[in-house]
KENUKE-691446 format. One record per residue (C-alpha): residue in three letters; y, z, x. Coordinates in Angstrom, 3 decimals, decimal comma. Layout:
{'ala'; {Y; Z; X}}
...
This chain:
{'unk'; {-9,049; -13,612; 25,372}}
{'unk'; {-8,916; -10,034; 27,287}}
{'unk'; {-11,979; -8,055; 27,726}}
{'unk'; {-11,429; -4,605; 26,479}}
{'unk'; {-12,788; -2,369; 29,304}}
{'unk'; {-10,379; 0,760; 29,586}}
{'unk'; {-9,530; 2,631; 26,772}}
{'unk'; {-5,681; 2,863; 28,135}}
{'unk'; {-5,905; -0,871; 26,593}}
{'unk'; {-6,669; 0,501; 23,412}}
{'unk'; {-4,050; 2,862; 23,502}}
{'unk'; {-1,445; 0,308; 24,418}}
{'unk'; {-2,277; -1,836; 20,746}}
{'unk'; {-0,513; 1,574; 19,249}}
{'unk'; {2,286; 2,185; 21,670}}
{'unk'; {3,380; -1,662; 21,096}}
{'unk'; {4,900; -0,238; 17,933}}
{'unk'; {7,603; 1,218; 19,872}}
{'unk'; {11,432; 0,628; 19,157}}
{'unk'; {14,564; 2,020; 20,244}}
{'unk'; {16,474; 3,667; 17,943}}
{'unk'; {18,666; 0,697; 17,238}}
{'unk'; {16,132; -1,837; 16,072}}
{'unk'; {14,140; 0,852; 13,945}}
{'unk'; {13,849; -1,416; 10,654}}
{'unk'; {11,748; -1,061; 7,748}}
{'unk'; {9,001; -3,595; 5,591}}
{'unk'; {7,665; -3,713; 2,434}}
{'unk'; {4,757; -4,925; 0,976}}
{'unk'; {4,954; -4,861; -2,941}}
{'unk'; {1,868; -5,927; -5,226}}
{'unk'; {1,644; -7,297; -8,588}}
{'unk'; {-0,984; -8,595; -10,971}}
{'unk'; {-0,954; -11,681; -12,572}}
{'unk'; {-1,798; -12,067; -16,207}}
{'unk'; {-0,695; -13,838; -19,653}}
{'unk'; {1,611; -12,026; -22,048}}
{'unk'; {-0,670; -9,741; -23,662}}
{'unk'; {-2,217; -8,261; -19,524}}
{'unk'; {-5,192; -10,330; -19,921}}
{'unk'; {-5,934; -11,354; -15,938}}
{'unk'; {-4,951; -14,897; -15,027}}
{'unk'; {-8,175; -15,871; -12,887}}
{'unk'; {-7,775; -16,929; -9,042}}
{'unk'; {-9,320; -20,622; -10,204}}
{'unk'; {-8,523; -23,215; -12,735}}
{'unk'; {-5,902; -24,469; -14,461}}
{'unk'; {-3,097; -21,781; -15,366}}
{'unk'; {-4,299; -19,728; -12,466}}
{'unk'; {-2,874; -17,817; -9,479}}
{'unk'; {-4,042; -20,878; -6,686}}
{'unk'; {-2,059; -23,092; -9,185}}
{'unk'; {0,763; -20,932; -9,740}}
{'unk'; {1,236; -20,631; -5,447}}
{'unk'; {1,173; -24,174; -5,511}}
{'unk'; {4,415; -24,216; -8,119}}
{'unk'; {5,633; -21,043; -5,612}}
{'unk'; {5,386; -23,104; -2,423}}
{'unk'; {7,421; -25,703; -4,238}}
{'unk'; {10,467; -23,763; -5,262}}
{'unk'; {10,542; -21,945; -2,063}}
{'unk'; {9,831; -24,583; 0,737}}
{'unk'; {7,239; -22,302; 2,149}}
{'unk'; {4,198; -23,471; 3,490}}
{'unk'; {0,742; -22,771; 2,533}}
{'unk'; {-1,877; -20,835; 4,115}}
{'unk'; {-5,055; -22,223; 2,964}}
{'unk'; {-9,056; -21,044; 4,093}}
{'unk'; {-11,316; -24,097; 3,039}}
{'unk'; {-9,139; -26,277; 1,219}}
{'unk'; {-7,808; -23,139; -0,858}}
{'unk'; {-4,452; -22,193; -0,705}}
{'unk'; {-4,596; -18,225; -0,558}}
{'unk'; {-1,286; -17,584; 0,559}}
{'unk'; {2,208; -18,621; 1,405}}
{'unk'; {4,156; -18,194; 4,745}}
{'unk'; {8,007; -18,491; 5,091}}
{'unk'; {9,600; -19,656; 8,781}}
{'unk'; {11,586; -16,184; 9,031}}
{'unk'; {8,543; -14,109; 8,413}}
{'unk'; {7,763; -13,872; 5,064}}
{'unk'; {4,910; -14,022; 2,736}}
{'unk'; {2,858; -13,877; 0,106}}
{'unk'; {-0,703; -13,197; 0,230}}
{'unk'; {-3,633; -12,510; -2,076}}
{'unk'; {-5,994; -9,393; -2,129}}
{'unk'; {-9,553; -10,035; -3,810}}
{'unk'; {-8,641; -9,918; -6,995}}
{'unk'; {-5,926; -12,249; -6,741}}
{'unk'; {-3,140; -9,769; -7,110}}
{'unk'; {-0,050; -11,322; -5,437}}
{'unk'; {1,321; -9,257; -2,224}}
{'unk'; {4,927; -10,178; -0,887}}
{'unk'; {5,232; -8,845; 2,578}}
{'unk'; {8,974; -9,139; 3,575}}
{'unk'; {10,759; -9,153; 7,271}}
{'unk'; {11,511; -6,490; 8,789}}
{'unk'; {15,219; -4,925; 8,206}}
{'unk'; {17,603; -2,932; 9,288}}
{'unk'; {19,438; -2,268; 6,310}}
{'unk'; {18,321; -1,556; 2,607}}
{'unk'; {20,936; -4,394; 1,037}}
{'unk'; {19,596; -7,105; 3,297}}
{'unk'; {15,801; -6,072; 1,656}}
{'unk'; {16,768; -6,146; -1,969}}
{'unk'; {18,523; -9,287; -1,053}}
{'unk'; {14,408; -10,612; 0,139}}
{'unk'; {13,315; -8,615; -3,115}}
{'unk'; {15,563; -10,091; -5,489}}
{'unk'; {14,914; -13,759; -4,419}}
{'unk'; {10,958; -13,100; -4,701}}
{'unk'; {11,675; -11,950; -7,771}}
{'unk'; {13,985; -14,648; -8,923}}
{'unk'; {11,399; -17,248; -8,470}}
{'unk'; {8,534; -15,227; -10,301}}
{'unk'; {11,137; -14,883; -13,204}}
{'unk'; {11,135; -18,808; -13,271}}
{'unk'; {7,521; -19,180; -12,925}}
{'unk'; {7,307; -16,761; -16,169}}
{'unk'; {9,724; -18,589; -17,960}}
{'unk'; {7,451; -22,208; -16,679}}
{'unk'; {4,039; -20,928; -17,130}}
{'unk'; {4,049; -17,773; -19,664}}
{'unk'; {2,633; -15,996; -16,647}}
{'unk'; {3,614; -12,377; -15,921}}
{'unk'; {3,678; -10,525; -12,612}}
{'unk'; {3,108; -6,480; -13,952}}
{'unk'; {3,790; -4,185; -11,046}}
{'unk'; {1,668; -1,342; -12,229}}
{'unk'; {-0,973; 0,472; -10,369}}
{'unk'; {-3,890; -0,307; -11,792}}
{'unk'; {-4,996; -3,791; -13,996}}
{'unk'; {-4,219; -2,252; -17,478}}
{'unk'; {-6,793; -5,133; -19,079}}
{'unk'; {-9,682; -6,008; -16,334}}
{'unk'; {-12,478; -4,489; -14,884}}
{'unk'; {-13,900; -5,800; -11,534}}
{'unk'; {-16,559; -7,467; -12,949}}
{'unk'; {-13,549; -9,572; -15,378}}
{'unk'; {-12,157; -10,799; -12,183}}
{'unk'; {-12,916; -13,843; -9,625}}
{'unk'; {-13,035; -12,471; -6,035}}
{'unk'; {-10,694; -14,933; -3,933}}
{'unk'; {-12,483; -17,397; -1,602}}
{'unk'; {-11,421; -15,861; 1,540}}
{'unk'; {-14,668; -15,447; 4,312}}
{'unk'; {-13,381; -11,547; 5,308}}
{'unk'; {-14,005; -10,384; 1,968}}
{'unk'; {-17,767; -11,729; 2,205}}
{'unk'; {-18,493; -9,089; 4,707}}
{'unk'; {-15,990; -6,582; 3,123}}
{'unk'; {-17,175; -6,137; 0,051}}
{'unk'; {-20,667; -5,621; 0,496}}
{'unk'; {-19,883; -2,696; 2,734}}
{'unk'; {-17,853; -1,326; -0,160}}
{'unk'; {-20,880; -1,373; -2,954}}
{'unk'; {-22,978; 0,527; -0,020}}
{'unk'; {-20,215; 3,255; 0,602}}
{'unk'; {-18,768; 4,003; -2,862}}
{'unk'; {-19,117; 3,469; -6,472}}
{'unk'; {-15,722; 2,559; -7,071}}
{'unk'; {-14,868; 0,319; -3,850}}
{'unk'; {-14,444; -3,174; -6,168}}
{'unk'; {-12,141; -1,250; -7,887}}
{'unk'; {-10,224; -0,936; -5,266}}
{'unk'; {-10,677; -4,759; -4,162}}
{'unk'; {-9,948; -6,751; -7,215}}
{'unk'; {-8,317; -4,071; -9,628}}
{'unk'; {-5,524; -1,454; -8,210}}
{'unk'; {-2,300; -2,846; -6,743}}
{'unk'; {0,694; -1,001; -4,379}}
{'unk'; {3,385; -0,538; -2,501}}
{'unk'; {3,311; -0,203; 1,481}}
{'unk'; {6,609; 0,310; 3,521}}
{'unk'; {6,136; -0,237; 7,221}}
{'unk'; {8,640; 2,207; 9,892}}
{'unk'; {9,415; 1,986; 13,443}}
{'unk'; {8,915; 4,773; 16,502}}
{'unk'; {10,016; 5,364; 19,510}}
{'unk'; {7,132; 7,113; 21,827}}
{'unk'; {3,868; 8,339; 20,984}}
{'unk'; {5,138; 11,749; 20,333}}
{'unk'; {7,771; 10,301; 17,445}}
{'unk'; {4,560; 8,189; 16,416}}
{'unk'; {2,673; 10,868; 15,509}}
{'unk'; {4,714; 13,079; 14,515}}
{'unk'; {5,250; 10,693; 11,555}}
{'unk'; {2,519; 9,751; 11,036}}
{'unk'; {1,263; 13,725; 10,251}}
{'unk'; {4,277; 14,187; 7,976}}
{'unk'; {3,004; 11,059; 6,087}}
{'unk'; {-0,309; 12,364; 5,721}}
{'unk'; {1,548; 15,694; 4,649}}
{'unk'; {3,535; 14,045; 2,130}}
{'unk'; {1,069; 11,862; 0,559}}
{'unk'; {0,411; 13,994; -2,306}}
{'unk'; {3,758; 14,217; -3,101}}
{'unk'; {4,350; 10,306; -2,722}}
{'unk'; {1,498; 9,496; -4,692}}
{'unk'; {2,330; 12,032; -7,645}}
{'unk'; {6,299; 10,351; -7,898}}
{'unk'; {4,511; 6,873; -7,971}}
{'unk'; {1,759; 7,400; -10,011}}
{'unk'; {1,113; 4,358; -12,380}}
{'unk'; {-1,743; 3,846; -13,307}}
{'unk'; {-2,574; 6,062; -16,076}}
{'unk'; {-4,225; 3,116; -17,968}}
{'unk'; {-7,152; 0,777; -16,353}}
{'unk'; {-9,606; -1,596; -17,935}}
{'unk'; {-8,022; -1,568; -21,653}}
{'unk'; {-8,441; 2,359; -21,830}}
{'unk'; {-7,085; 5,342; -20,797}}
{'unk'; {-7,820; 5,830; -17,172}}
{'unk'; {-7,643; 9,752; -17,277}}
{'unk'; {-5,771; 10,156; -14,343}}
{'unk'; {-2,071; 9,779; -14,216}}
{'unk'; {-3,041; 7,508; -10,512}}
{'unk'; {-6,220; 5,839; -11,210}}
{'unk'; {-5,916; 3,606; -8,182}}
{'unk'; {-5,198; 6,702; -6,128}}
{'unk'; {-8,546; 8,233; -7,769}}
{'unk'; {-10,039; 4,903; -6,791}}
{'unk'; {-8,904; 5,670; -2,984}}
{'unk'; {-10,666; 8,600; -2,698}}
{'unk'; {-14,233; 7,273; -3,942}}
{'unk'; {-13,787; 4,132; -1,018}}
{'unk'; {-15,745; 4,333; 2,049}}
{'unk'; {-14,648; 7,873; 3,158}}
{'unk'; {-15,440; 6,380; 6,898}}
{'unk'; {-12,157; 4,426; 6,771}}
{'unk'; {-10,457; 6,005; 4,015}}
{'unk'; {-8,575; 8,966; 2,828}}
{'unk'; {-6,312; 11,686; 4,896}}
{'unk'; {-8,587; 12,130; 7,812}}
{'unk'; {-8,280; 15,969; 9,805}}
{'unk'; {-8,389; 14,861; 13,119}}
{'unk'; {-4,938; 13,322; 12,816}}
{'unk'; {-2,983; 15,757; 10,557}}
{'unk'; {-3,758; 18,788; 12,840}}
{'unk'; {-0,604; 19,631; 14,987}}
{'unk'; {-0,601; 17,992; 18,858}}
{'unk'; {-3,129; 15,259; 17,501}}
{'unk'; {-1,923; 12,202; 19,961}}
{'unk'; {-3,025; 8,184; 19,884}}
{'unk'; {-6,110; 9,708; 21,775}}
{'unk'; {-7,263; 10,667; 18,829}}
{'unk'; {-6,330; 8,007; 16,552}}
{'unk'; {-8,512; 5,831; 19,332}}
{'unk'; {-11,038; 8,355; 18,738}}
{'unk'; {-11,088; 8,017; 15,062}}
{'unk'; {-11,132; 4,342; 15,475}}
{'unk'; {-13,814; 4,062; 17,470}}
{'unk'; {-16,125; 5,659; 15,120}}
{'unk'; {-15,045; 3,694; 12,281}}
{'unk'; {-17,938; 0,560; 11,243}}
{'unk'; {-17,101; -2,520; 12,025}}
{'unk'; {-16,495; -4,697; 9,097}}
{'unk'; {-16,451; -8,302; 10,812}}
{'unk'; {-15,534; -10,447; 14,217}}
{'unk'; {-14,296; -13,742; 15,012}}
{'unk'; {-15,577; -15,834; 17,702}}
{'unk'; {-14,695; -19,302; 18,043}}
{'unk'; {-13,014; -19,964; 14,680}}
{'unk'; {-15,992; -18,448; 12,975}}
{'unk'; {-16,579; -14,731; 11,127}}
{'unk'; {-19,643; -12,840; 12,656}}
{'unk'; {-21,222; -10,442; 11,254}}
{'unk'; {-21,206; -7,113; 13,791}}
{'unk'; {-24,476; -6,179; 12,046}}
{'unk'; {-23,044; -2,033; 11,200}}
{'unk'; {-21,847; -1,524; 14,901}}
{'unk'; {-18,864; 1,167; 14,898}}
{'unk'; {-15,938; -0,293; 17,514}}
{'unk'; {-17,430; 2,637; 19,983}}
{'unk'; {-20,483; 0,776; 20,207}}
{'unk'; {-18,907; -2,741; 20,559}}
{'unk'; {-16,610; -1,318; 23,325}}
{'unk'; {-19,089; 0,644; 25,289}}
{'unk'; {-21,455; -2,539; 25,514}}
{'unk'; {-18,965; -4,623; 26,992}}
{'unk'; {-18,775; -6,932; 24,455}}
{'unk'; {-15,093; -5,909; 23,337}}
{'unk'; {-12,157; -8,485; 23,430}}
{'unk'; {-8,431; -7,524; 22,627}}
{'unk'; {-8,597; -9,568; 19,205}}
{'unk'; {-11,973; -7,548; 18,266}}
{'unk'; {-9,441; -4,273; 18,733}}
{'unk'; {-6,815; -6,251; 16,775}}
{'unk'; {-8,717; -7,121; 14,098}}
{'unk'; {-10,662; -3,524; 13,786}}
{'unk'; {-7,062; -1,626; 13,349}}
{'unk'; {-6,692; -3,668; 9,759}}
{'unk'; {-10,246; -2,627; 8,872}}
{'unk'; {-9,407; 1,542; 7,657}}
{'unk'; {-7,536; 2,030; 4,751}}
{'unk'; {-6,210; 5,648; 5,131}}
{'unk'; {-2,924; 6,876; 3,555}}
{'unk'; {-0,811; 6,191; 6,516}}
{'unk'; {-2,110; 4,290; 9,852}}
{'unk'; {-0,716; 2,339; 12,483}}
{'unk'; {-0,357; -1,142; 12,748}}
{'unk'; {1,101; -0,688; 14,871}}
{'unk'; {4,349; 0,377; 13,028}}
{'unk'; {3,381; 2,897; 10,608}}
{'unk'; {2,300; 2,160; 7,442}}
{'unk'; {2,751; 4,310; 4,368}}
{'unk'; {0,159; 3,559; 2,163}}
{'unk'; {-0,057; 6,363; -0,892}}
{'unk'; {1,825; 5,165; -3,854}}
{'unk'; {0,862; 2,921; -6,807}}
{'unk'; {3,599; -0,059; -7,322}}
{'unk'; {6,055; 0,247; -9,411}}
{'unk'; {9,332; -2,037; -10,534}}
{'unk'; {11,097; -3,706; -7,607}}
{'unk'; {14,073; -0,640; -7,692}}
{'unk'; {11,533; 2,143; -7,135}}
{'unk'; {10,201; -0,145; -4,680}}
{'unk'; {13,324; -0,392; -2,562}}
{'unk'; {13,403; 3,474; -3,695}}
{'unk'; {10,566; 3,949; -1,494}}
{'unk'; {11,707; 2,410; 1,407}}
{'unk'; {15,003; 4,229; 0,816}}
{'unk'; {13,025; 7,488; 0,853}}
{'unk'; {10,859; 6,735; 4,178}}
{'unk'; {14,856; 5,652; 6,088}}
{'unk'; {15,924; 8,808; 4,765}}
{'unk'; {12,657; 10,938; 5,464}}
{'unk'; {12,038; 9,180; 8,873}}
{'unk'; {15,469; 7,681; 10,349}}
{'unk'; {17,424; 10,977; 10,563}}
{'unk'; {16,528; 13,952; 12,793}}
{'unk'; {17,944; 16,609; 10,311}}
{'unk'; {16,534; 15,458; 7,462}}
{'unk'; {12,554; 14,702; 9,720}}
{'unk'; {13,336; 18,494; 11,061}}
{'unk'; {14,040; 19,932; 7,569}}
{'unk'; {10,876; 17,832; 6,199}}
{'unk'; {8,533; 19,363; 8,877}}
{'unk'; {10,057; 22,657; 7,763}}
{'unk'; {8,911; 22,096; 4,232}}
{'unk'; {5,689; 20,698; 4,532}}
{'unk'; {4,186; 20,633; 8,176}}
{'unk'; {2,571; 23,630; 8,270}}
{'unk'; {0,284; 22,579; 5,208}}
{'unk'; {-3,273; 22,883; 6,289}}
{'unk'; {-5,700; 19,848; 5,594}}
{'unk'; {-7,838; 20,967; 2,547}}
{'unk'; {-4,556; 22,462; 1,233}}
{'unk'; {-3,048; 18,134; 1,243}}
{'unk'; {-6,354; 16,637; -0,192}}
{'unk'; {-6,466; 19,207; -2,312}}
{'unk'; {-3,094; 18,526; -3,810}}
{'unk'; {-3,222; 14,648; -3,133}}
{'unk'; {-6,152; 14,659; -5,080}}
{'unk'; {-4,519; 16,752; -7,916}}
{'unk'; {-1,402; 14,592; -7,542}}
{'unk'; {-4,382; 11,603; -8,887}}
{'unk'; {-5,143; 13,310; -11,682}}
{'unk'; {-2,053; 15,306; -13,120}}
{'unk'; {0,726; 13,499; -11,204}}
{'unk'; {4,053; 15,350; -10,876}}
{'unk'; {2,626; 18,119; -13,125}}
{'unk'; {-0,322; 18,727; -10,279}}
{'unk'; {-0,057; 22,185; -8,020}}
{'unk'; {0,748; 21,886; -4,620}}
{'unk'; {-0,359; 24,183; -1,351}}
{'unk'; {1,992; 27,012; -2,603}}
{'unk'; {1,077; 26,969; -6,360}}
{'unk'; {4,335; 25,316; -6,857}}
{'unk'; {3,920; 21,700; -8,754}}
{'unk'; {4,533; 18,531; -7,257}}
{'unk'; {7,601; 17,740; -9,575}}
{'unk'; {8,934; 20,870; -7,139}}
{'unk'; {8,289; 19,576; -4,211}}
{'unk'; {9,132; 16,265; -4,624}}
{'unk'; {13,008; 17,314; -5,694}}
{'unk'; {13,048; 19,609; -2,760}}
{'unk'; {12,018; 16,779; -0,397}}
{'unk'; {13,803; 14,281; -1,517}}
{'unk'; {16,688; 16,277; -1,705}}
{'unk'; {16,010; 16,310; 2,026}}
{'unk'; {16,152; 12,597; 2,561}}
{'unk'; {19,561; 11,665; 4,096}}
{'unk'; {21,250; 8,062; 3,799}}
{'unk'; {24,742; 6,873; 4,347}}
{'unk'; {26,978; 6,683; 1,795}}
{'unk'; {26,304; 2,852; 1,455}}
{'unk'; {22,878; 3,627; 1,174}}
{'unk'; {22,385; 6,654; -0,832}}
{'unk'; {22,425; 4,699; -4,354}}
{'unk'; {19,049; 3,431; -3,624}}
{'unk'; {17,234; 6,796; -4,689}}
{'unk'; {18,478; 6,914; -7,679}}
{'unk'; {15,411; 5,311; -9,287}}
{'unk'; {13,534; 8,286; -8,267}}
{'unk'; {16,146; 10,555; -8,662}}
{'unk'; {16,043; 9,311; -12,362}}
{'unk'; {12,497; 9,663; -12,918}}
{'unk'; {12,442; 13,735; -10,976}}
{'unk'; {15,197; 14,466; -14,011}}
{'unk'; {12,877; 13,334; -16,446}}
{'unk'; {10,079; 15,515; -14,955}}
{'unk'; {7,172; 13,103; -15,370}}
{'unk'; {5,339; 9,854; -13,532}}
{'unk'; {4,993; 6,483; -14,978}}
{'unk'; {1,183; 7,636; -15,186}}
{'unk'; {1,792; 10,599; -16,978}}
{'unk'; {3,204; 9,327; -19,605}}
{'unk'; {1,162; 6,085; -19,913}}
{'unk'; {-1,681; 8,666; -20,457}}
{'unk'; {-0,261; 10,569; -23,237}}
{'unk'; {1,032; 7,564; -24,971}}
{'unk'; {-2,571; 5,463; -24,735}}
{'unk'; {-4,462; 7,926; -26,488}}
{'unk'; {-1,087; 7,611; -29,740}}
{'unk'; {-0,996; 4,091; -29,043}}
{'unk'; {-2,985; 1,698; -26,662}}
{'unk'; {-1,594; -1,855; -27,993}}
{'unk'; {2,217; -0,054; -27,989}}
{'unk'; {1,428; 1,145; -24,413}}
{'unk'; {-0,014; -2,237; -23,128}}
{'unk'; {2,889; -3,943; -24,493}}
{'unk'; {5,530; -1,557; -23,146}}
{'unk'; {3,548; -2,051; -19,832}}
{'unk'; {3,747; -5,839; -19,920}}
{'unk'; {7,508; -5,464; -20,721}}
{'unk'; {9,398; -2,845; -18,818}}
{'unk'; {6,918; -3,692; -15,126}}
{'unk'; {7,183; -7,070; -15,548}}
{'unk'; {8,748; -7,917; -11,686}}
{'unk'; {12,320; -9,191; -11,872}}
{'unk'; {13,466; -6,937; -14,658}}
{'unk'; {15,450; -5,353; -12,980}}
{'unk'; {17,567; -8,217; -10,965}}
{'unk'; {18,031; -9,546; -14,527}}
């Protein structure tokens, strides 16, 4: 284990996210929540439940458990893949990085595939939707896993809504490549940029807890009320000729949330990584560790990680990663992006990110346009080979109808909760559309 004593070795934990062009490939992390037919939570424990139903998920798939005191919590695959839990025992599959958009769905569509079967088995369903439309935190078991010991108390301290965003929201994260620090960034502030836009396309969540939520993205509501030390669209890195100095910077100042030393989580007792650094008690796995720890809209890890949009079915999943290849992967189309949105100040994005939350694609943006605007300008920007291009046409579909997911949840809870619920369970249930 390296002792961390110059901060050019802090640095270096970003830059080894650097690719040549070639190799640049994209991931995708895709959430779900598990419950029976009517959205009622299937608990972590016990018979019927989500340990149980990763047990029946290791067996059709040959992967191999990941387990934290006799518990299985997760399931790795020899080529990469996985599924994990997050606290409230929503499922996460994290796929292998690709090159190309067919050889994800094909990773996509086999996940998918075996969840059908487990349905059809166990009456389970997987709901890709952004926030639990049935359970509140207090209706769900927190996994067994030791992090979230030292997590979650630091989240009933900073926020009122933090176990919400532990046991009860659920996304979608695609993961990019860069090539130098200047390409890094540069990303990374158009992500931050384009956040409220992202988040008003995917918003999901316009039901949470058997009621209407009032936003059309609860769980994006639920972002901004979560430790604002490691959350949110922070200023420092959105203002032009920000560099990984600053990211460092940022870092730094973030609290620690937990260690490791021998096998064992310590407790760094409200230390930020600053502190821990400047007393010499830093090790390269303390740094590695501490860059998993903030949860802002887009951070390095050290690929970039796009973290602003509710889930959503397994199309407008690949949808999303379409959009970042198409964003992100072409110089015209990053050129004509920055054009469009990088000169957007930072109260004028969490101002319309946190819009976007409550009135999704209806929400104003910086130049009193709305977001349903925007978003067909930009992603009328996004360019794709002619192989490719058919994978935006899940959001294409849903800009020509003019509203979110979320938006319409909302209007249709306060008609009809059971109708919405139901429609809920039925059209995100995850494999739906590989049937």
């Amino acid at each position: 284990m390296e002792a961390l004593t110059r901060r050019e070795q802090l640095v270096e934990a970003l830059a080894a996210g650097h690719r040549p062009r070639k190799e640049w490939a994209l991931g995708l992390e895709f959430e779900q929540f598990v419950t029976d037919a009517d959205c009622r939570p299937r608990q972590y424990s016990g018979p019927g439940g989500v340990e149980e139903l990763l047990g029946k998920l290791a067996d059709r798939t040959g992967w191999t458990p990941a387990t934290e005191g006799g518990r299985v919590l997760g399931l790795n695959a020899a080529d990469g893949r996985a599924v994990t839990l997050e606290p409230g025992a929503q499922l996460e599959f994290g796929s292998r990085p690709e090159l190309s958009l067919a050889a994800l769905e094909t990773q996509l569509r086999e996940y998918c595939g075996h969840l059908r079967a487990l349905a059809d088995e166990t009456g389970a369903r997987f709901l890709a939707v952004g926030a639990h439309p049935m359970a509140s935190p207090d209706d769900l078991e927190r996994i067994p896993k030791r992090r979230y010991d030292y997590l979650e108390p630091i989240l009933r301290e900073a926020s009122d809504l933090g176990l919400w965003m532990m046991r009860c929201t659920a996304g979608i994260q695609v993961n990019f490549d860069h090539s130098d620090e200047a390409d890094a960034m540069r990303k990374l502030r158009l992500t931050f940029a384009l956040a409220p836009v992202v988040c008003a396309m995917y918003a999901n969540s316009g039901i949470r807890a058997g009621e209407p939520s009032g936003f059309a993205s609860w769980r994006g509501h639920v972002w901004t009320r979560t430790d604002p030390a490691r959350c949110g669209i922070p200023e420092a890195l959105v203002r032009p000729g920000a560099g990984f100095e600053d990211y460092v910077d940022w870092m730094l100042d973030v609290p620690m949330v937990f260690l490791q030393r021998g096998g064992q989580w310590v407790d760094p007792a409200g230390r930020t990584f600053r502190q821990h650094f400047e007393a010499g008690d830093a090790i390269e796995e303390d740094w590695s560790l501490h860059l998993s720890s903030p949860f802002p809209e887009a951070r390095f890890r050290p690929q970039i990680e796009l973290r602003c949009a509710d889930t959503a079915s397994p199309s407008m999943a690949l949808a999303l990663c379409a959009l970042v290849k198409g964003w992100f992967y072409d110089d015209t189309a990053l050129d004509a992006v920055e054009a469009a949105v990088g000169g957007w100040s930072h109260p004028e994005i969490v101002a319309a990110w946190e819009a976007g939350h409550r009135q999704g694609l209806a929400a104003p943006g910086p130049d009193g346009r709305t977001l349903l605007e925007h978003a067909r300008e930009l992603v009328a920007l996004a360019r794709l080979d002619s192989a490719e291009e058919s994978w935006l046409e899940p959001i294409r579909g849903l800009l020509a109808g003019g509203r979110s997911n979320g938006e319409i949840q909302a209007e249709q809870a306060v008609e009809d909760l059971p109708a919405t619920l139901q429609a809920i369970a039925a059209e995100t249930r995850c494999g739906r559309a590989y049937a």
